[in-house]
N, C-alpha and C positions, 0 to 999 in steps of 0.2 A: 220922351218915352218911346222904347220900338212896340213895334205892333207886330205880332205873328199871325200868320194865318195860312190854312192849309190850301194849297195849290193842286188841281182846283179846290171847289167853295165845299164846304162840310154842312151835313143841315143836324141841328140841336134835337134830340130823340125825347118825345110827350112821350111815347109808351111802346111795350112791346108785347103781342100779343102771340101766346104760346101753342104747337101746332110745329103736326106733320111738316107747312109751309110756317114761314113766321111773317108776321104782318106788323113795319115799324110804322110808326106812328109819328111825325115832324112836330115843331113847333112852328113852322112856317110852308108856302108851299117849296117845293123840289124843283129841281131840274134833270133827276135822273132818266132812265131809258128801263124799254123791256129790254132784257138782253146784257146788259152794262153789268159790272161785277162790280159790289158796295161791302166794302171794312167795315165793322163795326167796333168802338172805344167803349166802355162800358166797365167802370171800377166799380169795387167794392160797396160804396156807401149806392150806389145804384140794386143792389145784391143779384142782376143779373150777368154774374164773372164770368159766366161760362162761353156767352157770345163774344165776351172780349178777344179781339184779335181773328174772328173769325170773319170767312168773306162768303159770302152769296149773291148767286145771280136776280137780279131782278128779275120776276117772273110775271107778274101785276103791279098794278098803278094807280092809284087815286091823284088829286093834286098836291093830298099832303102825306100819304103813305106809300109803301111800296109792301109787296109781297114777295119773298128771298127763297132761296131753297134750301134752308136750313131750317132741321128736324129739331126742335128745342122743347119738345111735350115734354120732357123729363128736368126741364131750368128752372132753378130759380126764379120765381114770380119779379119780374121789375117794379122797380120804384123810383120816380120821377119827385126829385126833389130841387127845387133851385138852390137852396142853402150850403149847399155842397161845393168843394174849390174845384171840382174839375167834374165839368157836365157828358151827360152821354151824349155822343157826336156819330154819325157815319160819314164814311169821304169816301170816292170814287177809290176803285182799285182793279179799273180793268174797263176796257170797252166791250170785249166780249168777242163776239165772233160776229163778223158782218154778214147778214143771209144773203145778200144782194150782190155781191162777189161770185167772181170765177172760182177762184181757189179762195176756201172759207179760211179766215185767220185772224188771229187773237191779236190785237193791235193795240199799243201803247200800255203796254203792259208794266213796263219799267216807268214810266214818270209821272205814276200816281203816289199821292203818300207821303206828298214831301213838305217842306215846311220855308215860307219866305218870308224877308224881312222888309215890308214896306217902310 
């Protein structure tokens, strides 16, 4: 059987809580960053489509949520159901911009997002 999985690790979304900022909620804890820029997968049978494909920067952190900057008060209420064939996911899609740097820049930008076959 091949196994997919996204490069880097993708974390499985309990919930999404709506707001000027939006606050995801993990099924596990993260490894993300303040700063770091996070895709979010998010179909239909989840009914909040509107975050689908959308990226925001991490802004806050818990160990199992993050806080984005994306305005989503007007979405779709989320629904977290496991019965469903394709689960809501976020995956890295950006490092963000290093504060600690000479000249500030947006680094690895291109090789998030992608998909390997172990």
């Amino acid at each position: 059987m091949t196994n997919y999985s996204f490069v880097p690790k993708y974390f499985l979304i309990q919930s999404i809580d709506k707001g000027q900022n939006t606050v995801v909620t993990f099924t596990e804890d993260h490894d993300y960053s303040v700063g770091e820029y996070v895709s979010f997968r998010c179909g239909k049978p989840n009914k909040m489509v509107e975050i689908n494909n959308q990226r925001g920067k991490v802004l806050e952190m818990t160990s199992d949520s993050i806080t984005v900057d994306i305005d989503s008060t007007n979405y779709t209420d989320f629904m977290f159901d496991l019965g469903v064939a394709i689960l809501p996911m976020a995956c890295p899609a950006g490092s963000g911009v290093k504060p600690d740097e000479y000249v500030a820049t947006v680094i690895l930008e291109d090789c998030f997002d992608n998909i390997r076959v172990d």
